[in-house]
Phi, psi and omega in degrees: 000327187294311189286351169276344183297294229267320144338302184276318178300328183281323209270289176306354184266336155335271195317302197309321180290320161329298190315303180280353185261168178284138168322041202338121197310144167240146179312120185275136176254028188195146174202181177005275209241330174214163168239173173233125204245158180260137170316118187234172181296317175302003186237006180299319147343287182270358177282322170307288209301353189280334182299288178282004176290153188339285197285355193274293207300327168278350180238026165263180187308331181272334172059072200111293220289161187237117176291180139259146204329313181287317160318326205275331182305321160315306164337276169021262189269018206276135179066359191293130165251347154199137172227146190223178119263131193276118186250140203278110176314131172102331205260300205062055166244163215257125175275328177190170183247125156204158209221146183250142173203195191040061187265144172238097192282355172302298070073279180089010203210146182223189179227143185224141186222157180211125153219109178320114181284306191264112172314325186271033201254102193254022159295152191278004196307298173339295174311295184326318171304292212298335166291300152286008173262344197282295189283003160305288196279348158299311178302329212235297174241155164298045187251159202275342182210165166210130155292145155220127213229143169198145177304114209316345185248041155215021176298322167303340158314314217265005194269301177300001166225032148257174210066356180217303183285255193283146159240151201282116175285320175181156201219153188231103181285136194030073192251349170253124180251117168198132183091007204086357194231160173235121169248151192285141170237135182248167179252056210290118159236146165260128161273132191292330142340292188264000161272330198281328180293340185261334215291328171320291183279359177268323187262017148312292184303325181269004126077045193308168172233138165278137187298171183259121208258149195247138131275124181232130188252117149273150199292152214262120151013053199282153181246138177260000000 
């Protein structure tokens, strides 16, 4: 009996202690102009055909190649720690995909990738989702940095956050052969130090929404 006492006292002084302290920020998955919705078996299907389309497909993970379903399913997820697709608000149309891998929580460092389904899409919606994937996975794990590696002829997506956003971490000279040319692959990190300092006015502007926190009550003990 004693020992079932100290149970319920250690438990309300828990519950109590719960109570007074602040909620910890949950990440936003939704703002202005995009949301970021999580990848289900229902979107497997045009995420294939977005993949392997012509203009998609050479500056994606297959680079050309045309997989087979079960190669490509395998992919997916293969090393992934979180993937979304960025859906342009109001609309539900799908703008882009993007994923955090190769992660090391030892470590403090991941890899992050982002791919725009229409190339010819020069709206700022893409960036935005990638802003809010960004403070997802700041928000979600401790980790210190995040990589993102891309080929020197698509560094120019990248011009308006460098120096504030991404700083070029390392470059692997002519490491890509496309198009007839050998291009640099380069290694863009965001440091969390400096996203905590910008991320305040980028996500003002896209103007997030906060989720909507579920309250859940368990039903109270009966004694018999």
């Amino acid at each position: 009996m004693p020992d079932e006492f100290q149970f319920v006292v250690d438990a309300e002084r828990l519950m109590a202690r719960a109570k007074s302290m602040p909620a910890p920020p949950i990440p936003p998955l939704r703002g202005r102009s995009v949301a970021l919705q999580p990848v289900t078996p229902n979107d497997y299907g045009i995420l294939q055909l977005l993949e392997t389309n012509n203009e998609l497909a050479l500056n994606w993970r297959y680079r050309g190649q045309t997989p087979s379903p079960e190669q490509w399913m395998s992919t997916l997820w293969s090393g992934v720690l979180a993937q979304f697709i960025v859906v342009a608000e109001g609309a539900d149309v799908p703008v882009g995909l993007v994923l955090a891998y190769r992660h090391s929580f030892q470590d403090q460092h991941a890899y992050i990738a982002g791919l725009r389904f229409d190339p010819d899409d020069r709206t700022p919606r893409f960036m935005r989702g990638i802003a809010l994937f960004l403070q997802y996975v700041f928000g979600s794990w401790e980790f210190r940095k995040l990589y993102l590696e891309t080929p020197s002829y698509n560094l120019p997506q990248f011009a308006s956050g460098l120096g504030s956003f991404f700083e070029v971490e390392a470059r692997l000279k002519d490491h890509y052969t496309y198009a007839g040319q050998h291009w640099d692959l380069v290694t863009l990190a965001v440091y969390r130090e400096r996203w905590q300092e910008q991320a305040a006015r980028v996500l003002e502007t896209e103007r997030v929404q906060k989720p909507t926190r579920v309250a859940v009550h368990f039903p109270a003990e009966t004694t018999r």
